[in-house]
C-alpha positions as CSV (number, residue, x, y, z in Angstrom):
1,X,30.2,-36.2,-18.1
2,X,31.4,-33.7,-20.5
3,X,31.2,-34.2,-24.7
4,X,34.9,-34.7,-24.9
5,X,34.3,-38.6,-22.4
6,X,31.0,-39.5,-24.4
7,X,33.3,-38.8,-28.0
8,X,36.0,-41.1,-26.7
9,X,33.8,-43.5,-25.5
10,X,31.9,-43.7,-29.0
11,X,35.0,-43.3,-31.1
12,X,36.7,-46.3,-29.5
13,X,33.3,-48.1,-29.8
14,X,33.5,-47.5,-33.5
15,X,36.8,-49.0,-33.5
16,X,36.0,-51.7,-32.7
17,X,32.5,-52.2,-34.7
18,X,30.3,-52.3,-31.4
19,X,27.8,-49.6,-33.5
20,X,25.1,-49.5,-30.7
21,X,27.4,-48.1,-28.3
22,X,29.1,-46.1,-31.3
23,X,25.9,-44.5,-32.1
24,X,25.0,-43.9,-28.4
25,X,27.9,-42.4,-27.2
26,X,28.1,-40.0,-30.3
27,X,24.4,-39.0,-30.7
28,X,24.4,-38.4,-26.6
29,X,28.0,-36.3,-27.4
30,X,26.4,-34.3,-30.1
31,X,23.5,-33.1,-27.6
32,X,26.3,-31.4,-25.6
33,X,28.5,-29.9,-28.3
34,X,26.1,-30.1,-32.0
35,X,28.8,-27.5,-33.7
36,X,32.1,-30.0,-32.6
37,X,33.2,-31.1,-36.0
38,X,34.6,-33.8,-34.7
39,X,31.8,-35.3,-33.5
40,X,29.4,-35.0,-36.6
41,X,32.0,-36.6,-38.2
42,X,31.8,-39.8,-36.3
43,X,28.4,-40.1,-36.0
44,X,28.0,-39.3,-39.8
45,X,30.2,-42.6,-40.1
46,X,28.6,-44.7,-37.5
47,X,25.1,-43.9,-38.8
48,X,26.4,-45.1,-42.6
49,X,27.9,-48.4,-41.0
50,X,24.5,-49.2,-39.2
51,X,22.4,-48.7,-42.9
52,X,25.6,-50.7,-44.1
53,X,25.1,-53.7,-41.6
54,X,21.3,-53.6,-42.6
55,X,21.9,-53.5,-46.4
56,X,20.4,-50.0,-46.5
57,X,21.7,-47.4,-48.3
58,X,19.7,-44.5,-47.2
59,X,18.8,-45.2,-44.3
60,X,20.5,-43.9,-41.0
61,X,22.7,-41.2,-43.8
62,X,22.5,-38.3,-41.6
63,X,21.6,-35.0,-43.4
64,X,23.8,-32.1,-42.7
65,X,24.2,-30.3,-40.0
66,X,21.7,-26.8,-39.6
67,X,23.3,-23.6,-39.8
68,X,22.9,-22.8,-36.0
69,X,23.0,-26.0,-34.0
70,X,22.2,-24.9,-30.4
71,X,22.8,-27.6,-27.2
72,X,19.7,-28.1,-25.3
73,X,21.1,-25.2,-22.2
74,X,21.8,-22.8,-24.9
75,X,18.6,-23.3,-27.2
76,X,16.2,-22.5,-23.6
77,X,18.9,-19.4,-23.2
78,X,18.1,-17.7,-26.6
79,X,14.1,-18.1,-26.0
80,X,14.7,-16.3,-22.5
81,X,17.3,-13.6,-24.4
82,X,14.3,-12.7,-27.3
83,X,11.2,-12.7,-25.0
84,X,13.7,-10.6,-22.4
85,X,14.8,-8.5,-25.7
86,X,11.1,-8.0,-26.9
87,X,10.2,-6.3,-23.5
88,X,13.0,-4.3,-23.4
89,X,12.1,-2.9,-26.7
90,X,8.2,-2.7,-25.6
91,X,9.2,-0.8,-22.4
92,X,11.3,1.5,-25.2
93,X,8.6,2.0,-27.0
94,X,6.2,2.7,-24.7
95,X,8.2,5.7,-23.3
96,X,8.3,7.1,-27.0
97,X,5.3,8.8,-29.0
98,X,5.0,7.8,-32.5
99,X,6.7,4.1,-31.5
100,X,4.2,2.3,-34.0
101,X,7.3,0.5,-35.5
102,X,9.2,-0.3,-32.8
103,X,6.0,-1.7,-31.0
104,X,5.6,-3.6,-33.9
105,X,9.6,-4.9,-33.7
106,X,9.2,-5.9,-29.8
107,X,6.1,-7.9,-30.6
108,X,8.0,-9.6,-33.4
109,X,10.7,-10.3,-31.2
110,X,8.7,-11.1,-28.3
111,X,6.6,-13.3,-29.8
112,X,9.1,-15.0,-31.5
113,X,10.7,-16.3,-27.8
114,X,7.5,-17.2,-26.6
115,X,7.0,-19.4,-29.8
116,X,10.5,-21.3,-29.5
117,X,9.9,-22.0,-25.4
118,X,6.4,-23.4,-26.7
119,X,8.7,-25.8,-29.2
120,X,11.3,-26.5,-27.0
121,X,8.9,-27.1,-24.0
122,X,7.1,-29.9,-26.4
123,X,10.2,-31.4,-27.2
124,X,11.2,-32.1,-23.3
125,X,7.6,-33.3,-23.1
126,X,8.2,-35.5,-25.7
127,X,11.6,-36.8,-24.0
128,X,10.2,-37.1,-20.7
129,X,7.5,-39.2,-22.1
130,X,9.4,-40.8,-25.1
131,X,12.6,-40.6,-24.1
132,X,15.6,-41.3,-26.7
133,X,17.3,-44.6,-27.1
134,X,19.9,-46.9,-29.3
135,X,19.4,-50.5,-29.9
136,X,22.4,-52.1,-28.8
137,X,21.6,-55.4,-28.9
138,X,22.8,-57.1,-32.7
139,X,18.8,-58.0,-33.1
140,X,16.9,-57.2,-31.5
141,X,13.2,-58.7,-31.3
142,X,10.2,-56.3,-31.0
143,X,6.8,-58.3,-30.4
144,X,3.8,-58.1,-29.0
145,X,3.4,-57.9,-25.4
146,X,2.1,-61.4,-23.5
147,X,-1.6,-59.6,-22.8
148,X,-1.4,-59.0,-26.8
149,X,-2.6,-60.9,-29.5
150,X,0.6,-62.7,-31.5
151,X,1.8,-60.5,-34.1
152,X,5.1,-61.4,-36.3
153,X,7.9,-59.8,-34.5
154,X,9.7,-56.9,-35.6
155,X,13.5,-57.2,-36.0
156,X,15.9,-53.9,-35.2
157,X,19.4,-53.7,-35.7
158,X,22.2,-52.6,-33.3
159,X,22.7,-49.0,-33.3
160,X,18.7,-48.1,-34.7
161,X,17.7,-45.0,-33.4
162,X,14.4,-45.1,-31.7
163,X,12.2,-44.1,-28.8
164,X,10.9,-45.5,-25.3
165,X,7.5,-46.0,-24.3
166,X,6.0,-47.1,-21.3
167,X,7.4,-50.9,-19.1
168,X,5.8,-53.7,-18.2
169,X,8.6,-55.9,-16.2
170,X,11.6,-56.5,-18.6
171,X,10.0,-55.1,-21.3
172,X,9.8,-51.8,-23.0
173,X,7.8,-50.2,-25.9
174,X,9.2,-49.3,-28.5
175,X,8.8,-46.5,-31.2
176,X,9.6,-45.2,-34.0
177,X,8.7,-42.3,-36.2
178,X,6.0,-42.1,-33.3
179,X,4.2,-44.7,-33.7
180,X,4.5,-47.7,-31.4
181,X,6.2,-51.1,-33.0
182,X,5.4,-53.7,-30.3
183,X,7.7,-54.3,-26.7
184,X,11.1,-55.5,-26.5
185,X,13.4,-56.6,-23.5
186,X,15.1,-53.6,-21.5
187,X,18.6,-55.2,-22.0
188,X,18.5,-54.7,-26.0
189,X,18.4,-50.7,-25.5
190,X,20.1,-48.3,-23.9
191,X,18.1,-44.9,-23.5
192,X,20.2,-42.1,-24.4
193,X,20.1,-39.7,-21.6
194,X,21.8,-42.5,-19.5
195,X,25.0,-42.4,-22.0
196,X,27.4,-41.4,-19.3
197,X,26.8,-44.4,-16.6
198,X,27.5,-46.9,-19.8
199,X,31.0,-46.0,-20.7
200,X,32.8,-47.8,-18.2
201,X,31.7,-51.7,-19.6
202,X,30.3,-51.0,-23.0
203,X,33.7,-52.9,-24.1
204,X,32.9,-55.1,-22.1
205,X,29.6,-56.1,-23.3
């Protein structure tokens, strides 16, 4: 599904104040096309509407947008293009005396795509393991799990941005900022990379 379906799909949830969805739809948009104005926009909203349902200014206010926002595809294309450039350059050099500088230059360049596949190699680690997800549910409850001693429960609102953690059954961790919260029920969340197969009944929900 292309960013154009997942924008509708959030827009219209917006409409209609179903944030979770809102947020999802937008945030799993935004991965596809980060520079589509459009986009930003909407989420910029449906991120102030969720701190506004929670009576938190602050929180959820997105900060703006960086000067080069890359999509995942594009981002693992510009660490090939520099460690491919830095080569080139190297194999340049190498065929020149006196190339102390341009050595220098491929290393730089080089080095540099080696360093952003290390980052961007940790961050689908940390998907694959972690991945993405929206509370969707209006509260929803985030405990202990049954094994677990009784701890007060943890309340999260529809259209919190969080991550997954490992299952047990019908439930899932939970985390945020890293650090795991407690377990809640699968049917409160929807994980983000799975965006596309919940357009067709989020209206419905």
């Amino acid at each position: 599904m292309d960013a154009s379906a997942l924008y509708n799909a959030g827009t219209e949830a917006l409409a209609r104040g179903d944030l979770g969805a809102a947020v999802t739809f937008l945030l799993a948009a935004s991965r596809i096309d980060p520079r589509a104005r459009d986009i930003r926009t909407n989420l910029a909203i449906a991120r102030a509407r969720v701190a506004e349902a929670q009576g938190s200014g602050d929180r959820g206010t997105p900060s703006a947008p960086p000067p080069l926002a890359l999509s995942w595809t594009e981002s693992w294309y510009l660490a090939a293009a520099l460690a491919l450039a830095g080569a080139l350059v190297a194999s340049m050099a190498a065929a020149r005396p006196r190339s102390g500088r341009l050595l220098l230059a491929a290393s730089v360049i080089f080095g540099g795509g080696v360093l952003f596949s290390g980052a961007l190699f940790l961050r689908a680690r940390e998907e694959a393991l972690h991945p993405a997800a929206v509370v969707v549910a209006p509260v929803l409850e985030v405990g202990s799990a049954p094994d677990e001693r009784p701890m007060p429960p943890y309340l999260l609102g529809a259209g919190d941005e969080v991550r997954q953690g490992p299952a047990r059954g019908d439930l899932v961790q939970v985390r945020v900022s890293g650090n795991a919260i407690g377990w809640a029920r699968w049917s409160g969340l929807w994980r983000l990379a799975d965006a596309p197969r919940y357009t067709g009944n989020s209206g419905s929900r």
